[in-house]
C-alpha positions as CSV (number, residue, x, y, z in Angstrom):
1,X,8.9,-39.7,-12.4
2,X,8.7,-37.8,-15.7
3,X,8.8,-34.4,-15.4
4,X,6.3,-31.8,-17.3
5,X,6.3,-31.1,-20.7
6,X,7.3,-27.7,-20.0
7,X,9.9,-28.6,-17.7
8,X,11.2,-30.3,-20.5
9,X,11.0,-27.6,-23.4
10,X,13.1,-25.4,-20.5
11,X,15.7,-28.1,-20.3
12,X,16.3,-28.3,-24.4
13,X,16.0,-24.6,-24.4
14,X,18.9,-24.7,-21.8
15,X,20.9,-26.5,-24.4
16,X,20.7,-25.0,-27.3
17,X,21.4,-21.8,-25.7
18,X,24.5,-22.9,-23.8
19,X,25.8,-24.5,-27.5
20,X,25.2,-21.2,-28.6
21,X,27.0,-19.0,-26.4
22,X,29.6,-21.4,-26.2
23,X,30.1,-21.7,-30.3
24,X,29.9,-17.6,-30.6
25,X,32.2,-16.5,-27.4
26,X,34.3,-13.5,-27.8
27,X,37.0,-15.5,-27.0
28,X,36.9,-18.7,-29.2
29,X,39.1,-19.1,-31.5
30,X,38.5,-22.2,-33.5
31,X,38.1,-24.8,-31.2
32,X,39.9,-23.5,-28.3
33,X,39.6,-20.3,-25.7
34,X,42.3,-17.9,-26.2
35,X,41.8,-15.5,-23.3
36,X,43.7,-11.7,-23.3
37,X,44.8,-8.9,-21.3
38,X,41.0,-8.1,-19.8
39,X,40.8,-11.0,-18.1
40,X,42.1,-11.0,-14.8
41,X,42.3,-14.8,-13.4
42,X,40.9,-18.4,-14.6
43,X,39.4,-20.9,-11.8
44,X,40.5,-24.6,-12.9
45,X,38.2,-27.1,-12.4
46,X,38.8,-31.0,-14.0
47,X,37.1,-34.2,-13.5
48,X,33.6,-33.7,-11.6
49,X,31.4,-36.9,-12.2
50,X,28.1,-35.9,-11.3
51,X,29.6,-34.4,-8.2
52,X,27.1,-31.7,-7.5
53,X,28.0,-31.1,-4.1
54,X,31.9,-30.1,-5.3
55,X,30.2,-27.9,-8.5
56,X,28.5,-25.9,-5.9
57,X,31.1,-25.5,-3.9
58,X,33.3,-24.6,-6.7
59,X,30.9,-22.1,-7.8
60,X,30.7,-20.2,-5.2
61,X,34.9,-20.2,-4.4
62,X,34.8,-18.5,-8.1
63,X,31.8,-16.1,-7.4
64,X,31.6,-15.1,-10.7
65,X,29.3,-11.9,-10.0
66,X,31.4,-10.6,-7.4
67,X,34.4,-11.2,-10.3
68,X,33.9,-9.6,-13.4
69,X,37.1,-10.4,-15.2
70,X,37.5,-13.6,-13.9
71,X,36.7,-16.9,-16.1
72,X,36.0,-20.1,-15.1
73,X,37.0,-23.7,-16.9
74,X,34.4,-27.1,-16.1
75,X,35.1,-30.2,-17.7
76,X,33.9,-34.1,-17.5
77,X,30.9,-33.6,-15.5
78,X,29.1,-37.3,-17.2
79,X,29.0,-40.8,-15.6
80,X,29.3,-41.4,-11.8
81,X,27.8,-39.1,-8.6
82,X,24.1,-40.4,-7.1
83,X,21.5,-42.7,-9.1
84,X,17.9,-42.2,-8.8
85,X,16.0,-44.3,-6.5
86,X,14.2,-46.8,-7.6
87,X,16.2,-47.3,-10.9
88,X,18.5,-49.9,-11.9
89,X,21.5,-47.6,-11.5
90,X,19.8,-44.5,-13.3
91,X,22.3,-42.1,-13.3
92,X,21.9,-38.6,-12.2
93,X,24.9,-36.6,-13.6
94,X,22.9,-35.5,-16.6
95,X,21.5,-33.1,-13.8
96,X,25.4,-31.8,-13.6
97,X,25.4,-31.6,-17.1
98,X,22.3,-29.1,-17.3
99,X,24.0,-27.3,-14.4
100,X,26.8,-26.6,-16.6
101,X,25.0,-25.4,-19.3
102,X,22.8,-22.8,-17.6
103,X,25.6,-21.5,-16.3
104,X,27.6,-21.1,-19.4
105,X,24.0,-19.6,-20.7
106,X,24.4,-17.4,-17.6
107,X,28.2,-16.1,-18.0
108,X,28.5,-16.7,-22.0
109,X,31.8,-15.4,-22.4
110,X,33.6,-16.4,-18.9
111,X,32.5,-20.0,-18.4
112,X,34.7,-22.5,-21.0
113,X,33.2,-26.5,-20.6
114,X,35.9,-28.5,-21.8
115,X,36.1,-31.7,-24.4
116,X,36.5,-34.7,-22.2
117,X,36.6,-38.8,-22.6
118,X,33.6,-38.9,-20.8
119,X,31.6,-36.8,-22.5
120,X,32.8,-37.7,-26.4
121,X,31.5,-41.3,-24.8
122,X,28.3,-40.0,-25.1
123,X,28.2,-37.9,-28.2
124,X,29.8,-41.4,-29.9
125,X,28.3,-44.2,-28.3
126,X,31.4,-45.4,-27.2
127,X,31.1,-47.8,-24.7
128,X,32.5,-47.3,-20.9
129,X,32.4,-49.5,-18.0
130,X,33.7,-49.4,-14.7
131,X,33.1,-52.2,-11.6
132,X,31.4,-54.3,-14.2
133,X,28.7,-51.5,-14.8
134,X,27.8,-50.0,-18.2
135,X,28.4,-46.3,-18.0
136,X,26.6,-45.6,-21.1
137,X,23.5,-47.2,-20.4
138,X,23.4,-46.0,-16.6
139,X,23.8,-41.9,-18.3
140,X,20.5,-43.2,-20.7
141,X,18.7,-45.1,-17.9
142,X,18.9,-41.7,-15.9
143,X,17.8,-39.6,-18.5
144,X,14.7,-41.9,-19.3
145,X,13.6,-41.5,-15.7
146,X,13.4,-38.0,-15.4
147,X,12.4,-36.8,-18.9
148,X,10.4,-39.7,-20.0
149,X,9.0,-39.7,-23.5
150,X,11.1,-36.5,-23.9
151,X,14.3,-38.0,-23.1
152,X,15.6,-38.2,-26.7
153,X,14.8,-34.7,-27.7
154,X,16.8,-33.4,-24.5
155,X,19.8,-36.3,-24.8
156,X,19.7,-34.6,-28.5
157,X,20.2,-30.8,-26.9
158,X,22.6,-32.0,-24.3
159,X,24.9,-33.7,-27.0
160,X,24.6,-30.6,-29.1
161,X,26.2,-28.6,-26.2
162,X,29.1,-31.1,-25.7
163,X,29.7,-30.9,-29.4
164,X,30.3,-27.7,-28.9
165,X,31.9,-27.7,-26.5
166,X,36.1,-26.3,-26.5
167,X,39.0,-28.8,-26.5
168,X,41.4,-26.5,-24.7
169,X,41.7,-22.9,-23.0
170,X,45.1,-20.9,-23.2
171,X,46.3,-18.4,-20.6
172,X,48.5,-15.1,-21.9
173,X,51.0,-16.6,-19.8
174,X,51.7,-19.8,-21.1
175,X,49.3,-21.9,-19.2
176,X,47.5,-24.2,-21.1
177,X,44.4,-26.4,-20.1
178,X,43.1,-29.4,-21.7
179,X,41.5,-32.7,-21.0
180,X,44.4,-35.0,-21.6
181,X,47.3,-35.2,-24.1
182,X,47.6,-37.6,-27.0
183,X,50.4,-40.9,-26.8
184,X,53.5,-41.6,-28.2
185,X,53.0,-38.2,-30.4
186,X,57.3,-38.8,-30.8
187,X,56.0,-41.9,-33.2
188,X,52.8,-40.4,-34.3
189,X,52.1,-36.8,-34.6
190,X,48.4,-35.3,-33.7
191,X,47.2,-33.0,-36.7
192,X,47.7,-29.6,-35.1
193,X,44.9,-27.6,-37.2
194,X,42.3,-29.6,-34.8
195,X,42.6,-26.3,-32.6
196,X,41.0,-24.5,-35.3
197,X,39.3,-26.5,-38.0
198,X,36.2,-28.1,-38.5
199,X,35.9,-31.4,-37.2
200,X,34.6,-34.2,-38.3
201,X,33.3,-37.5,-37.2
202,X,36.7,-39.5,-37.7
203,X,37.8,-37.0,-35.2
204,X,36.2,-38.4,-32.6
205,X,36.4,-42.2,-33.5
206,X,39.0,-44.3,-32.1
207,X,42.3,-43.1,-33.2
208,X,41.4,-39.6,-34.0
209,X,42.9,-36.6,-33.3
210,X,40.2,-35.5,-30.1
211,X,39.9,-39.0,-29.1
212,X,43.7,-39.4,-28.8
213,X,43.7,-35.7,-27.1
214,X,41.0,-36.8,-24.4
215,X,42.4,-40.2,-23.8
216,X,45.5,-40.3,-23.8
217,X,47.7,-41.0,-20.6
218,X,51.1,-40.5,-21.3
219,X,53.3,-38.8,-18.6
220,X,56.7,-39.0,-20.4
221,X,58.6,-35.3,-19.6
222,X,59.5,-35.8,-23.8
223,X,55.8,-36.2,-24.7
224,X,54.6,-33.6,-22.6
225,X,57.6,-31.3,-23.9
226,X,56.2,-32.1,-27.7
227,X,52.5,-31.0,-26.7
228,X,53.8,-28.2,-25.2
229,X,55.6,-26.9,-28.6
230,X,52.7,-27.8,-30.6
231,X,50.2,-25.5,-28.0
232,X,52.9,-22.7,-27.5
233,X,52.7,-23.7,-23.9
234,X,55.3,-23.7,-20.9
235,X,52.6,-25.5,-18.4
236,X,49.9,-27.9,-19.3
237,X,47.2,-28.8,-16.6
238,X,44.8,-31.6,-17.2
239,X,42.4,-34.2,-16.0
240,X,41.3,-37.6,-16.7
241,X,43.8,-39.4,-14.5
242,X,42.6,-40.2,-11.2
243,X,44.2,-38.5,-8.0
244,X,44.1,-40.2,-4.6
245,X,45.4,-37.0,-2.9
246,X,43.6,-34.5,-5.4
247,X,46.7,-33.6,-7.9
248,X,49.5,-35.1,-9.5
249,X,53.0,-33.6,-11.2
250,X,54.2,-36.4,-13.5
251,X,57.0,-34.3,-14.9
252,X,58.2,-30.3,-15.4
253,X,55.1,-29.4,-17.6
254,X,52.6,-31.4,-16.6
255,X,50.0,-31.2,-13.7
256,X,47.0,-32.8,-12.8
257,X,44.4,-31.9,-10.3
258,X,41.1,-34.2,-9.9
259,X,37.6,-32.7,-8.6
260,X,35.8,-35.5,-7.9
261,X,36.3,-37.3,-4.1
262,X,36.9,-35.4,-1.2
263,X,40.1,-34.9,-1.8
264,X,38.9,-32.5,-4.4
265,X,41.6,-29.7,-5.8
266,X,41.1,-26.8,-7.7
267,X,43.4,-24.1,-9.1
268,X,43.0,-20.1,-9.2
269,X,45.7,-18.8,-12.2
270,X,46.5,-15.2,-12.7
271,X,45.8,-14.9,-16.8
272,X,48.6,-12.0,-16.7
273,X,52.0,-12.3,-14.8
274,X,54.2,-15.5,-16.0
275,X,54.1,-18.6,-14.1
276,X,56.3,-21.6,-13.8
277,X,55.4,-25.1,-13.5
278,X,56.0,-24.3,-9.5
279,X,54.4,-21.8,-9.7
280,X,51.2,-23.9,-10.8
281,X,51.9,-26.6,-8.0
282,X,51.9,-23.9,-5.4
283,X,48.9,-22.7,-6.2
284,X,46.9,-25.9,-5.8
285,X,44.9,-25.7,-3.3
286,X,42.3,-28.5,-1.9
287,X,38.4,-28.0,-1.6
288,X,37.6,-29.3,1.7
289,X,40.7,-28.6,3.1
290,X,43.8,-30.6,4.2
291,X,43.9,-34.5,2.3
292,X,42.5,-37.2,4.0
């Protein structure tokens, strides 16, 4: 099923474009987004999973056109959704991938793709598997089908982008959004200059500072209250953990929404006036409606 070899070009092209704009936004600093006064709100999205049927939906709740100073945050779109036909569990969520990038290509400076487990899986090789199935090799296996011959040239691009990619966005009002938050930082400390160094590859190996960031699942109120003084934040909203009803408040700081399943959640944040942690959990609000 190999596409043409100018179908192909397009899809590197994509890429290296969205690395680009993502590397030189107006509001990077570092390795982070640090939005300011002319932005007027931030649509929250977390863990998608190939789930193009959710990203459109999302997409159009955030109308970006119709919104000029509003912003939008994607993060872990890799591994899970549909497999192609025909394949021994080619998966398609590259597709979501290259979705994301052409629209941080179209929207350079309001669309902020996020760091996530999933994601530094691929740029690292580290191996995933869920229900007995290699995650890794699935992501590849998809890939393969579509591009063909071409496939390592665009896996390449596509890895570029997520290396690129920003490990957290902060809000004027002390909202801050990230993947995850590192472990036991009470017994070992994460190396705060990651938010605006260079990183380097023992960043991302086990045991790093990003792979402890994106990983990590500790809920304890005094671990979140650390990360919180370390990102001069008051509210930290996350990913990674999977949400039967859509969100999760482990503690006072904390809140997690999942975009994945039906019982989808997303969040639309004023970037200006203060908000609480209630505040945050008010806001939620469910993509397809009421929880099933």
């Amino acid at each position: 099923m190999a596409v043409s070899p100018n179908e192909i070009e397009k899809t590197i092209h994509r890429f290296e474009r969205a690395a680009e704009c993502s590397r030189n936004s107006t509001f990077r600093r570092g390795n982070i987004i640090d939005l300011d006064d002319s932005v007027d709100d931030v649509l929250v999205t977390t863990d998608l999973h190939g789930n193009r049927v959710n990203f459109r939906q999302l997409i159009e709740i955030a109308d970006l056109s119709a919104h000029p100073h509003r912003h939008l945050v994607l993060q872990e779109v890799c591994h899970g959704g549909p497999i192609y036909p025909g394949t021994s569990g080619g998966c398609m969520s590259h597709l979501l991938l290259e979705d994301v990038a052409q629209l941080q290509c179209d929207h350079p400076d309001r669309v902020h793709f996020l760091f996530s487990n999933h994601e530094l899986a691929e740029l690292t090789d580290f191996p995933i598997t869920k229900s007995s199935r290699m995650l890794n090799l699935q992501f590849r296996t998809g890939m393969q089908h579509l591009y063909g011959s071409g496939s390592d040239r665009v896996r390449q691009a596509a890895m570029n982008f997520v290396l690129n990619s920003v490990l957290g966005v902060r809000l004027r009002n002390g909202v801050f959004i990230c993947h995850s938050i590192p472990e036991a930082l009470d017994v070992d400390p994460l190396d705060q200059r990651i938010l605006e160094r260079d990183l380097g590859e023992q960043d991302f190996a086990p045991g790093g500072d990003v792979f402890r960031l994106v990983w990590g699942r500790d809920f304890r109120a005094s671990n979140a209250e650390i990360f919180c003084e370390l990102v001069d934040a008051q509210v930290l909203i996350h990913g990674h953990e999977p949400c039967p009803h859509g969100f999760q408040t482990p503690n006072q700081r904390q809140v997690i929404i999942d975009c994945a399943g039906w019982n989808a959640c997303y969040l639309l944040l004023t970037n200006r006036l203060p908000l609480t942690h209630a505040d945050v959990v008010d806001l939620i609000r469910h993509l397809h409606g009421e929880p099933r």
